[in-house]
C-alpha positions as CSV (number, residue, x, y, z in Angstrom):
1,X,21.2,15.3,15.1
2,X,18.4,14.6,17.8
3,X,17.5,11.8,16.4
4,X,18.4,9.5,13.8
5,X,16.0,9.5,10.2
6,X,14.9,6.4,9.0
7,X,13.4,5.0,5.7
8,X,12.3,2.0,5.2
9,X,12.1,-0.3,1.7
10,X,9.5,-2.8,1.5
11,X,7.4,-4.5,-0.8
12,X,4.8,-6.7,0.9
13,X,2.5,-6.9,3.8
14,X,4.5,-4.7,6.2
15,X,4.4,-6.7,9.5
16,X,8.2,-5.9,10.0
17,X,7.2,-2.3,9.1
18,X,4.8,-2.6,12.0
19,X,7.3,-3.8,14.4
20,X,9.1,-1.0,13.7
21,X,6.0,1.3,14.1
22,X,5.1,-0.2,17.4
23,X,8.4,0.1,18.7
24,X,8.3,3.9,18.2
25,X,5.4,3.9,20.0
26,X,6.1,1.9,22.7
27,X,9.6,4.0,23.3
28,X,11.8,1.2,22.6
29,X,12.9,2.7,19.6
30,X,13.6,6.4,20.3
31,X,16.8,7.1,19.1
32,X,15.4,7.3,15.6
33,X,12.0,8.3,13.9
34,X,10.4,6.8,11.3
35,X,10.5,9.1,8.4
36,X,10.1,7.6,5.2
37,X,8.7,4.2,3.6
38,X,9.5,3.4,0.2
39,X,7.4,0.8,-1.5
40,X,8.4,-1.2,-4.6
41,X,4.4,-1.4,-5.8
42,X,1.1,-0.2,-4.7
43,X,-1.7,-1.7,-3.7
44,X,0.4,-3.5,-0.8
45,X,-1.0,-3.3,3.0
46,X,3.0,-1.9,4.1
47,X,1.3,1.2,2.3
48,X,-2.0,1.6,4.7
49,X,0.4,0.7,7.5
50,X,2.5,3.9,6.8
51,X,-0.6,6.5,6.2
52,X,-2.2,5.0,9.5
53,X,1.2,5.9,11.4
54,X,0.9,9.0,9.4
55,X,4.8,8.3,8.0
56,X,5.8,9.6,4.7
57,X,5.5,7.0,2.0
58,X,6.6,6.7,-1.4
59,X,5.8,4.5,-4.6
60,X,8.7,3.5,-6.7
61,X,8.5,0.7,-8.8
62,X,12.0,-1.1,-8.4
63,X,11.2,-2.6,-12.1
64,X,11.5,0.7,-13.5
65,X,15.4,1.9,-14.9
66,X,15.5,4.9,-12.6
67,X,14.5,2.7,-9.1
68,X,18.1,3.3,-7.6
69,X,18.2,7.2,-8.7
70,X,14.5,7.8,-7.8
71,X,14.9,6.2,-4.4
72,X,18.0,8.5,-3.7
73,X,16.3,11.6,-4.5
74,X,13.6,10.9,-2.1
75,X,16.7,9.5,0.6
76,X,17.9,13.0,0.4
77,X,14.4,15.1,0.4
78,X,13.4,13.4,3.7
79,X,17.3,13.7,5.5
80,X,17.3,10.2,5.7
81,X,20.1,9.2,7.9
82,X,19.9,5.3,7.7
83,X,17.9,2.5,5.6
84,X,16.6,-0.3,7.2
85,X,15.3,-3.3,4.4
86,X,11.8,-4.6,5.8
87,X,10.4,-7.2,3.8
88,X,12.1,-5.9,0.8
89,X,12.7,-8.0,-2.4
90,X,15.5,-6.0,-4.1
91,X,18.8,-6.4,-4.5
92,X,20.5,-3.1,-4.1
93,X,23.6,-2.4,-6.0
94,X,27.2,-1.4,-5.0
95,X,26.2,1.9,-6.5
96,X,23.4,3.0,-4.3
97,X,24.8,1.6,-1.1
98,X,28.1,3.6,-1.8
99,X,25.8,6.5,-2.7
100,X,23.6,6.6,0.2
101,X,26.6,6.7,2.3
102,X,25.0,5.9,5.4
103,X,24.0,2.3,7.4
104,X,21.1,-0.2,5.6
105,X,19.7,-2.6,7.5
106,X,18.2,-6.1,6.4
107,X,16.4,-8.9,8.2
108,X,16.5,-12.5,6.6
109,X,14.6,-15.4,8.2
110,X,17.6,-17.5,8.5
111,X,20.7,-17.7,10.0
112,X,23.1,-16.7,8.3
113,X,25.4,-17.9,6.5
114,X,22.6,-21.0,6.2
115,X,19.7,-20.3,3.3
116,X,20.9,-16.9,2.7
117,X,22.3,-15.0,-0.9
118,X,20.2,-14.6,-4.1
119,X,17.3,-16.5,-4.8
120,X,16.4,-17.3,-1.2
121,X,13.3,-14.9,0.1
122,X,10.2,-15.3,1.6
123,X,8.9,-19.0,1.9
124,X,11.6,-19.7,-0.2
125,X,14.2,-20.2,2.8
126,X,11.8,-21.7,5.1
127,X,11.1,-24.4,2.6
128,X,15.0,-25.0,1.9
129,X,15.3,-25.3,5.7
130,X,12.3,-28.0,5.7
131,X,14.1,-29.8,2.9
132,X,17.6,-29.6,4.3
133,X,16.5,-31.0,7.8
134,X,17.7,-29.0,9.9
135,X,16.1,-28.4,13.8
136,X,16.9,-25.0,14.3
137,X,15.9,-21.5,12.0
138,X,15.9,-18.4,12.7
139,X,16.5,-14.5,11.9
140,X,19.4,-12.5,11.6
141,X,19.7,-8.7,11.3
142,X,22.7,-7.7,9.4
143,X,24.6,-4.2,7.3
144,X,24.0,-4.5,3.6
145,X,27.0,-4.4,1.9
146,X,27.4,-5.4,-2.0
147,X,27.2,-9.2,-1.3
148,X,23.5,-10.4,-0.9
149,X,22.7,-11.3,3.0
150,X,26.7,-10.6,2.8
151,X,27.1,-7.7,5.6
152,X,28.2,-7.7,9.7
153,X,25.8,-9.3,11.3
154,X,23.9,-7.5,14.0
155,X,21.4,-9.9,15.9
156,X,20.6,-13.3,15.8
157,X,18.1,-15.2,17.5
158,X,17.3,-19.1,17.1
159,X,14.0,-20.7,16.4
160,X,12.9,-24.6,17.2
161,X,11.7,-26.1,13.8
162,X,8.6,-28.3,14.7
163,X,8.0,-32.0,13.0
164,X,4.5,-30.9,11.8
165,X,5.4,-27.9,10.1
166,X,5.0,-26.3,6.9
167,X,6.8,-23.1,5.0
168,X,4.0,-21.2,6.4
169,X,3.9,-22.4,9.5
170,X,7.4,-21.8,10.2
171,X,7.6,-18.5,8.7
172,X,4.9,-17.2,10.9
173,X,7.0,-18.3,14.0
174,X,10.1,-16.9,12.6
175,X,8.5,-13.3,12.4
176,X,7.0,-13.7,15.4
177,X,9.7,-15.1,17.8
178,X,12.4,-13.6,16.1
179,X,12.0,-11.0,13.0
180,X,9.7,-8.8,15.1
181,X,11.7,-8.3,17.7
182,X,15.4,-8.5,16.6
183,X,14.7,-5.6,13.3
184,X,13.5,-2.6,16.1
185,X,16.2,-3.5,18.4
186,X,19.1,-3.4,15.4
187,X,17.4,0.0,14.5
188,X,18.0,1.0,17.8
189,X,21.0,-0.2,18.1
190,X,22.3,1.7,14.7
191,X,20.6,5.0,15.4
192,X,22.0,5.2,18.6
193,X,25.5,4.3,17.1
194,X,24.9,6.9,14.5
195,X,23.5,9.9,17.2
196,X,26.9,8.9,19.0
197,X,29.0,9.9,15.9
198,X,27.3,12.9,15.2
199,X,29.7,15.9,16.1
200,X,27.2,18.3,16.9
């Protein structure tokens, strides 16, 4: 293994998609290549993002009864060596994680344990962080495992809540101080890990 494959799940925008991307390109992530993106529906800008980085991409709708099984075929037909969650609003089951076999990746804008599990996504947790009071968010990058937002963390990094803001407002900041940069360094970090263990 020269390098690590990666796929990546999403099923919005794609701005953590495009961290990644840019982190190819810029050499800081190198010890993997983007190989795969799997989107959850179409019409979503993580889509364009992919064909203008020329990166395979594939639509699966995750409300369909074959998501899991679909999603593992095309895992195997690209060589994908590790998974990295980008913006994506599934819930993958014991099943597929112990199918895949190899790492998945998640960021959540939070730090975790706080405003993490089911039911908190999106603007979501940076509402529940407004509401709760606290002064300090953030991002964590973490292994999937079958607990949601349940894994080994990876990277953290903190982020100053301000007195004017809003769930948007915050969010934005989030990605930007934090999300975008912690997600390409974790995927370095793993594919590096995984290049390490490989015997050949």
């Amino acid at each position: 293994m020269l390098t690590a494959r990666i796929a990546v799940l999403v099923s919005g925008g794609g701005t953590n998609l495009q961290a990644l991307i840019d982190a190819q390109r810029s050499g800081a992530l190198h010890s993997g290549v983007l190989s795969l993106v799997v989107a959850d529906r179409s019409g979503i800008r993580a889509i364009e993002r992919a064909q203008e980085a020329d990166i395979a991409c594939a639509v699966i709708p995750r409300r369909e009864a074959d998501f899991e099984e679909r999603v593992l075929q095309a895992l195997a037909h690209y060589q994908i060596d590790m998974v990295v969650l980008a913006g994506f609003l599934g819930i993958l089951s014991a099943d597929f994680i112990a199918r895949f076999g190899g790492p998945i990746i998640n960021v959540h804008p939070s730090l975790i344990p706080a405003f993490c599990g089911r039911g908190f996504y999106g603007l979501r947790v940076h509402q529940a962080a407004l509401d709760y009071g606290v002064k300090v968010t953030g991002a964590t990058v973490h292994y999937v495992n079958e607990v949601p937002d349940g894994g080994k963390i990876l990277l953290q990094r903190a982020v100053d809540i301000q007195a004017d803001d809003t769930a948007e407002t915050l969010q934005r900041r989030v990605m930007e101080q934090a999300e975008w940069q912690l997600l390409p360094q974790a995927a370095e970090q793993v594919a590096r890990t995984l290049l390490r263990a490989d015997p050949v």
